[in-house]
C-alpha positions as CSV (number, residue, x, y, z in Angstrom):
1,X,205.0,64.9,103.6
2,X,201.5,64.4,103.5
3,X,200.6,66.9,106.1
4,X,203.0,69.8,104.4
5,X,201.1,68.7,101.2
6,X,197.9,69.6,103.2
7,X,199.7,72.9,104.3
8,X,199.9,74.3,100.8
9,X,197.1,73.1,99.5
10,X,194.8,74.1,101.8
11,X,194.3,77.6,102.5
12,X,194.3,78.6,106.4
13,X,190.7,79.1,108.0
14,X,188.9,82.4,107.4
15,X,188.5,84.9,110.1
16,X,185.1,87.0,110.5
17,X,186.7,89.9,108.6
18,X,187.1,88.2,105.7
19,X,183.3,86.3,105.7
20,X,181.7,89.9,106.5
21,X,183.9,90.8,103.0
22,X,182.5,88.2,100.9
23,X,178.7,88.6,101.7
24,X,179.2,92.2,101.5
25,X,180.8,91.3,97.6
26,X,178.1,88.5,96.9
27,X,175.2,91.2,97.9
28,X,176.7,93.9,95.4
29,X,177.0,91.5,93.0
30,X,172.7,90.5,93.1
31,X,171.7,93.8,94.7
32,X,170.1,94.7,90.9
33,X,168.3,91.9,91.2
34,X,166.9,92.8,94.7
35,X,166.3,96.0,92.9
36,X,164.3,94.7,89.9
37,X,161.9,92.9,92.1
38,X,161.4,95.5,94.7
39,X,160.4,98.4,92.1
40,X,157.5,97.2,90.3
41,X,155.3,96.1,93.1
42,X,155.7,99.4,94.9
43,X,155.0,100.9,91.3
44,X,152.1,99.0,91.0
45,X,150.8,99.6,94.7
46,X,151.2,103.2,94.1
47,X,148.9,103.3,90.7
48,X,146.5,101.1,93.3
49,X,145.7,103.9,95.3
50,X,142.6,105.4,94.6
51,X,142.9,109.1,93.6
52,X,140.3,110.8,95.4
53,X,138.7,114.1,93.4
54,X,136.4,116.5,93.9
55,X,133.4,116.3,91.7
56,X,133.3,120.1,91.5
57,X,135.6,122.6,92.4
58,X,135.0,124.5,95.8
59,X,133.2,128.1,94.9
60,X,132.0,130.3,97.1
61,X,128.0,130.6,95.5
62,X,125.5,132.6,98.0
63,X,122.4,133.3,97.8
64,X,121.7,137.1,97.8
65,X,118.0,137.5,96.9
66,X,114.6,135.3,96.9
67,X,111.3,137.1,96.2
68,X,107.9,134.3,95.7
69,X,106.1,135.4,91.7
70,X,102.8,133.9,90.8
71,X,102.1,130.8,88.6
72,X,101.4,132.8,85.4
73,X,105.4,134.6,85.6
74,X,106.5,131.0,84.5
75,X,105.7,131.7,80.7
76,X,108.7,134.4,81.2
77,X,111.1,131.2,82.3
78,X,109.6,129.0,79.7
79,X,107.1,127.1,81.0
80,X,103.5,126.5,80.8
81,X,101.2,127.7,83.5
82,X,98.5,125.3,82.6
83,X,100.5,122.4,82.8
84,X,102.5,122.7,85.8
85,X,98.6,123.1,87.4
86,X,98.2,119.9,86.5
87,X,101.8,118.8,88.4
88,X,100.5,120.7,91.5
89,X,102.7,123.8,90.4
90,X,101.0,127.0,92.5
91,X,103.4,129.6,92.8
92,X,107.2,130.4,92.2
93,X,110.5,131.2,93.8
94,X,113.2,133.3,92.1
95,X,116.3,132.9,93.8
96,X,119.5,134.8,92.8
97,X,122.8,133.4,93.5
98,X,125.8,135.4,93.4
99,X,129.5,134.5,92.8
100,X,132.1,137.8,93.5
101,X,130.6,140.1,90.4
102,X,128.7,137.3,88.2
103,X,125.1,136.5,89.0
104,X,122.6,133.4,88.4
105,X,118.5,133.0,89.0
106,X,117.6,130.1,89.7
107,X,113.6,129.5,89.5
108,X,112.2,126.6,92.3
109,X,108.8,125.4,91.7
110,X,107.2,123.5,94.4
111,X,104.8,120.6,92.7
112,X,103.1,118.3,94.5
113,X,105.5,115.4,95.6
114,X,108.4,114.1,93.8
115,X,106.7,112.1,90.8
116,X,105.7,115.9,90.0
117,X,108.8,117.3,89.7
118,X,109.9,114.4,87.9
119,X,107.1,114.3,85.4
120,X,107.8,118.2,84.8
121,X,111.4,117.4,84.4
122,X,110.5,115.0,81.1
123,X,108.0,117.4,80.5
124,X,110.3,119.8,79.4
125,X,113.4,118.1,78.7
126,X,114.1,117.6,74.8
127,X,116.0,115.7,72.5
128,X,119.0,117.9,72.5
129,X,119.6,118.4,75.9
130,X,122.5,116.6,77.6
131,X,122.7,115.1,81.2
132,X,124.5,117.1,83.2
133,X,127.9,115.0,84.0
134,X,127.6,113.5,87.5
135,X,124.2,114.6,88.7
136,X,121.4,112.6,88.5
137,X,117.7,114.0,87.0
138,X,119.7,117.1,85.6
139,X,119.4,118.1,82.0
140,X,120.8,121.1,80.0
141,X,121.0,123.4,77.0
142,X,122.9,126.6,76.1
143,X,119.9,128.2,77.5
144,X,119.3,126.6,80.7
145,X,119.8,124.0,83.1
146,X,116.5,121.4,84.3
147,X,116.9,119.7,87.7
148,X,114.4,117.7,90.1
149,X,115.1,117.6,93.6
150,X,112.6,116.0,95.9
151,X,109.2,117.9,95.1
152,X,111.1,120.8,93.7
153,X,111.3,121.3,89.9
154,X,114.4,123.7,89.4
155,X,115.5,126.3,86.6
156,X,118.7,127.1,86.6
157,X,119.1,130.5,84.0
158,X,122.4,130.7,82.2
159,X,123.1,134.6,81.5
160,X,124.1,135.2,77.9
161,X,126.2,137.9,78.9
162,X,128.7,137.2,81.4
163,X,128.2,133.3,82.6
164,X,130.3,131.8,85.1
165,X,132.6,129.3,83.8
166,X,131.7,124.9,83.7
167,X,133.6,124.3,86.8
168,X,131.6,127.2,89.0
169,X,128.4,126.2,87.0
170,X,128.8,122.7,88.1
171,X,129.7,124.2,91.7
172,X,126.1,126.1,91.5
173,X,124.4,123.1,90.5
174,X,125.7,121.1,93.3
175,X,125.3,124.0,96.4
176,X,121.5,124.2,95.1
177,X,120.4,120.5,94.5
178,X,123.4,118.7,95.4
179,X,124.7,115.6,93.1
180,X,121.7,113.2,93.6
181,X,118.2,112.8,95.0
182,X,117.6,111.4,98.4
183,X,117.1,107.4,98.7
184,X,113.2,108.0,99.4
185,X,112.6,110.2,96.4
186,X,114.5,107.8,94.0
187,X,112.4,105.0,95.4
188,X,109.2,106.4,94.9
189,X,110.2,107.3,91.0
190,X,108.1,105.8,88.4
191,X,109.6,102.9,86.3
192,X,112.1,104.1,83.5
193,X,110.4,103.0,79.9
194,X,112.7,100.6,78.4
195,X,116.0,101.8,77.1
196,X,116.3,99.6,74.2
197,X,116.1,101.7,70.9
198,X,114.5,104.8,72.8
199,X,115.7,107.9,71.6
200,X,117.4,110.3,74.5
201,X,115.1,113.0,75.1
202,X,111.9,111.9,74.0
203,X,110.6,110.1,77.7
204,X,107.6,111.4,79.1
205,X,105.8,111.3,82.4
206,X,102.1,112.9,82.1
207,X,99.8,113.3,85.1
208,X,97.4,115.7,83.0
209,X,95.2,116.3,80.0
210,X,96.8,119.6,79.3
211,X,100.7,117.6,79.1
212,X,99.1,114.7,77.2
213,X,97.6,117.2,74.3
214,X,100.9,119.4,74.0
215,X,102.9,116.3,73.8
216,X,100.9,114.0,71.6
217,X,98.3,116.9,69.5
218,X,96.7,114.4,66.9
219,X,95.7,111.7,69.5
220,X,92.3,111.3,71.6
221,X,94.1,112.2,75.3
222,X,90.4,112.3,76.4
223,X,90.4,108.4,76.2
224,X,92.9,108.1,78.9
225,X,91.2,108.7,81.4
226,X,93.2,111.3,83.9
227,X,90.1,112.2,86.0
228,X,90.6,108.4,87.6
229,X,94.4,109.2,88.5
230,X,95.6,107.6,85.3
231,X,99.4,107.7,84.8
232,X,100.8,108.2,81.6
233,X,104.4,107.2,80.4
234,X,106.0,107.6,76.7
235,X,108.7,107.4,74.4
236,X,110.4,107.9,70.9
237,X,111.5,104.2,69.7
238,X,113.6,103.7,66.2
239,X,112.6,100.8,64.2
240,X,112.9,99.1,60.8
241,X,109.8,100.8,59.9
242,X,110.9,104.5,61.3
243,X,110.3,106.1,64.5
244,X,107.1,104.9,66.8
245,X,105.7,106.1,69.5
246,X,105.7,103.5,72.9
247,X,102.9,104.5,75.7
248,X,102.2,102.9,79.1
249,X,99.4,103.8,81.3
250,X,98.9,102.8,84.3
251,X,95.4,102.1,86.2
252,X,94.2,102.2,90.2
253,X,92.6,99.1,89.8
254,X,92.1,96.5,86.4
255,X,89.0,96.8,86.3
256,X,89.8,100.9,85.1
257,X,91.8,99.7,82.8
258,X,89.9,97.2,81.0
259,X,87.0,100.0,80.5
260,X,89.4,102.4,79.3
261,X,91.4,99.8,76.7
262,X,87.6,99.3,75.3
263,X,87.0,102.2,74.4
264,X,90.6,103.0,72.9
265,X,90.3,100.0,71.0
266,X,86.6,101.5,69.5
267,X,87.6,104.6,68.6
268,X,91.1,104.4,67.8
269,X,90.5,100.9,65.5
270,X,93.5,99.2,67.5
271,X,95.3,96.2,66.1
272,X,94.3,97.2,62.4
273,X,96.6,97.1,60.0
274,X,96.0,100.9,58.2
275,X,99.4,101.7,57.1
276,X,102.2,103.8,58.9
277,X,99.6,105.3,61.2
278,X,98.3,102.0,62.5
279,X,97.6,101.7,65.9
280,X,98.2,98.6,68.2
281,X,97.7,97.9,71.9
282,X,97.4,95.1,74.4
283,X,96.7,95.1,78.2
284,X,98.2,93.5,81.6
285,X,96.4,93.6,85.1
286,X,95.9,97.7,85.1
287,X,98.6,98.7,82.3
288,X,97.4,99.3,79.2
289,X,100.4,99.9,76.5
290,X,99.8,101.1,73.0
291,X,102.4,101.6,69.7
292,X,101.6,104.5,67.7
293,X,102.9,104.7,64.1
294,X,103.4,100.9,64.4
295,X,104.1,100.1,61.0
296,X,102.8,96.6,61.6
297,X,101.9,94.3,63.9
298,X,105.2,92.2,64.1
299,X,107.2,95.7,65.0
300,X,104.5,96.6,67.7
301,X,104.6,93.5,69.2
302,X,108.0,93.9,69.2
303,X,108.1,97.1,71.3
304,X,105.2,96.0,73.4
305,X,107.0,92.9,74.6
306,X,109.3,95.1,75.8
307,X,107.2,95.4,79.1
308,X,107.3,92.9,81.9
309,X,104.3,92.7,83.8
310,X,104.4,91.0,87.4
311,X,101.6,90.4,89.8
312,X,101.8,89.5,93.4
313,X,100.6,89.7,96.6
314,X,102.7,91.5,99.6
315,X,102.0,92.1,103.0
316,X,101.9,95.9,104.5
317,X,105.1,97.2,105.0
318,X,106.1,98.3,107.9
319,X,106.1,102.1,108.2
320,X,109.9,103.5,108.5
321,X,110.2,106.8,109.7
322,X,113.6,108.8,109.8
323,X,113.5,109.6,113.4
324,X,114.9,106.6,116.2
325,X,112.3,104.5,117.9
326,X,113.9,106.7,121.5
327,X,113.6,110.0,119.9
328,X,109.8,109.3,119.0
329,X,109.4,108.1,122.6
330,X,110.6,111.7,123.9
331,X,108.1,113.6,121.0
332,X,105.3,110.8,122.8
333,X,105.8,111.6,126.3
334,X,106.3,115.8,125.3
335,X,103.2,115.4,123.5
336,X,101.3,114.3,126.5
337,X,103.0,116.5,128.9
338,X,101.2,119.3,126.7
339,X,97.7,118.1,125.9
340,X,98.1,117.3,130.6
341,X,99.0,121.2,130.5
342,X,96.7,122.3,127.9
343,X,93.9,120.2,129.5
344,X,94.6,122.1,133.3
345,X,94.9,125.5,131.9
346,X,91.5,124.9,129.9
347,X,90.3,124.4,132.9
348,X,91.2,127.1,134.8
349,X,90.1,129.6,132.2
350,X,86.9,128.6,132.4
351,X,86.9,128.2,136.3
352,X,87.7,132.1,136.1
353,X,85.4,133.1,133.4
354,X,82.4,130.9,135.7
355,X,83.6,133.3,138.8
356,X,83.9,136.4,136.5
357,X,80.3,135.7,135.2
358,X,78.5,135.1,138.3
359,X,80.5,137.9,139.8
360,X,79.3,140.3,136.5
361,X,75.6,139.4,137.1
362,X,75.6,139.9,140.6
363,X,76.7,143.4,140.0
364,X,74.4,144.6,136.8
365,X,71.5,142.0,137.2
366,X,71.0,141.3,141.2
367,X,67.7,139.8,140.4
368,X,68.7,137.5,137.9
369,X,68.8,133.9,139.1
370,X,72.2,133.2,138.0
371,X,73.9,136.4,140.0
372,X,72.2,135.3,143.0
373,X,74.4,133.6,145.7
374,X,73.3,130.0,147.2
375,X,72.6,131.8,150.5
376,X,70.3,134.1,149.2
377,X,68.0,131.9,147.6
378,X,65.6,129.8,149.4
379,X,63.9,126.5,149.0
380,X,60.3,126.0,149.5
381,X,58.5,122.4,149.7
382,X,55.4,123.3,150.2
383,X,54.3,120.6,151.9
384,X,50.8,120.1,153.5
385,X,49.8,118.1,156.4
C-alpha cells in the first residue's frame, strides 16, 4: 500500500529533455529583466565616449601672393607708424590667401620679440571686439581680425564684398597662426592685469611714449620713464564711484622706481583727495601702480590691493634649448671639422700668394731684396784679424 501510495504521488524522475525545457521557460520568463539591466549601461558607455571634432572645418586656403611694403603703408591697414616703431615694427608683409574664387590679405608685421606683438595686439584691440572662439590672443570686428603669433603681429582683412563664410574664416585663421601660441612665447607673456571688475577690451601693454600718449592724452607719459625700459600695463576698472583707470609699471631695478614714483607723486599731487580726478599710487620693490579717476582713497586702495607683489631669490636656470644634448654634439664636432678646414685652406692661400709674390718680384723687380732668391744673395762678416 504504502509504496503504490508513493507511486502516485510522486511523479517519475525527470529526464534531460525535460530540465533543458524548464530552464529554457524560467529564462524567457526573466529574460526582460536581463534586458533592463543590460541596456542602460551600454547606453550610458556609449554617451561616455568622447566625440572627437574638428575645431575648424578642413579648407583648402593657399597662399598666392606676398610682396614686403614699408612701415608708413600701415596707416592704409589701420595702424600707426609711430607706434609700432616703438614695438620694433620696421617693415611689412602683405600676404594674399586664396580660397577657389574668394580672396583674403593678411598683413604680418615683424616686432621685436613676442611681448611686441603682444603689446600691439592690446594696442589696438577695443572694447567691442570679441575673442575669436578657440584661438588664443585673437581678437575681431566686422572689419578685421587681430592675432599675435610669436614676434608676428597679424591683420587679418575681411572683404566687404564677397567674404568667405565663419567656418573657412576660422579655417584661415588656423592655417596662418594656428589655434595657440607656442609654450615659450606664452611663457615669456607679461602678467594679465587683474580680471576682477576690468572691462573687456580696455587692457593695455605700452613699451613707448608715443602708445602711452594716444592711450592716456591728459596724463604726464613723460614721468614714466620709457628711456630706462619702463613697462607699462593698464586697464578700464568699474566701481561704485564710475569707471577708473588701474596702471602698473614695472622698473629694471627699485632703485628706478622709487626715483620715478617721486616725481609722480610731485607733479601729479598723488594720494590727494581732489574729487573724481584724484590721483592715488603706492609702490612695491620696482612696481609702481597708480588709480586714475579714483574717486577716493578707500576705492583706490581697493583696486591697488588687487596686485600681489612677491620677492625672492632664485638661482640661474639652466639654459634649455630645443635641440637634443646628441644633436648639439654633431653641430660641435661639424663645427670644428670646419674652423680645422677653414684653418688649412687659410693657410694654403697664403702659402700660394707668398710663392706668387716672390715669383712676381723676381720677374718685374730683380733687384729688389724680396724677389731675390736665397742663393743669390750673399753674406758678408766682415771680419778683421
Amino acid at each position: 500500500m504504502c509504496s503504490a501510495w508513493l507511486q502516485t504521488k510522486l511523479p517519475p524522475p525527470p529526464g534531460r529533455i525535460d530540465i533543458v525545457n524548464s530552464m529554457v521557460s524560467k529564462f524567457a520568463k526573466r529574460a526582460w529583466l536581463v534586458v533592463v539591466l543590460t541596456i542602460p549601461p551600454s547606453a550610458f558607455s556609449a554617451q561616455d565616449k568622447p566625440v572627437v571634432m574638428p575645431l575648424v572645418p578642413a579648407a583648402d586656403w593657399r597662399q598666392v601672393d606676398s610682396h614686403a611694403l614699408p612701415l608708413s603703408t600701415v596707416s592704409q591697414y589701420g595702424g600707426d607708424p609711430t607706434v609700432e616703431k616703438e614695438y620694433g615694427v620696421k617693415a611689412l608683409e602683405l600676404r594674399t590667401y586664396q580660397l577657389g574664387k574668394k580672396q583674403t590679405e593678411v598683413v604680418v608685421e615683424p616686432a621685436t620679440d613676442a611681448t611686441a606683438a603682444y603689446g600691439l595686439l592690446t594696442f589696438y584691440e577695443t572694447p567691442v571686439m570679441t575673442p575669436e572662439n578657440g584661438i588664443q590672443l585673437a581678437v575681431r570686428d566686422a572689419r578685421e581680425t587681430l592675432m599675435a603669433r610669436g614676434g608676428n603681429f597679424i591683420r587679418f582683412l575681411r572683404s566687404s564684398d564677397s567674404p568667405p563664410s565663419e567656418s573657412n574664416y576660422q579655417a584661415l585663421l588656423v592655417f596662418v597662426g594656428g589655434s595657440k601660441p607656442s609654450e615659450s612665447a606664452i611663457k615669456s607673456l607679461p602678467t594679465p592685469m587683474p580680471s576682477k571688475g576690468l572691462i573687456p577690451g580696455t587692457e593695455k601693454y605700452l613699451l613707448g611714449l608715443e602708445a602711452a600718449k594716444r592711450v592716456l592724452p591728459s596724463f604726464r607719459t613723460d614721468l614714466i620713464g620709457f628711456e630706462q625700459a619702463a613697462e607699462m600695463q593698464l586697464g578700464q576698472y568699474k566701481t561704485a564711484k564710475g569707471t577708473s583707470t588701474l596702471i602698473s609699471i614695472s622698473y629694471p631695478t627699485p632703485q628706478m622706481a622709487r626715483v620715478r614714483f617721486g616725481a609722480l607723486k610731485n607733479f601729479l599731487n598723488l594720494n590727494q583727495d581732489q574729487g573724481g580726478a584724484s590721483a592715488y599710487g603706492v609702490r612695491h620693490g620696482s612696481y609702481v601702480f597708480l588709480v586714475l579717476n579714483g574717486g577716493n582713497q578707500e576705492t583706490a586702495s581697493g583696486l591697488m590691493d588687487l596686485f600681489q607683489v612677491t620677492q625672492g631669490v632664485s638661482w640661474d636656470q639652466k639654459y634649455t634649448s630645443e635641440r637634443t644634448f646628441t644633436v648639439q654634439l654633431v653641430h660641435m664636432i661639424l663645427a670644428i671639422f670646419l674652423l680645422t678646414a677653414f684653418l688649412i685652406a687659410a693657410c694654403v692661400v697664403v702659402g700660394v700668394l707668398f710663392f706668387l709674390s716672390r715669383r712676381f718680384a723676381a720677374r718685374f723687380f730683380p733687384n729688389s731684396q724680396w724677389g731675390r732668391t736665397d742663393d743669390d744673395q750673399l753674406i758678408r762678416l766682415n771680419l778683421k784679424t
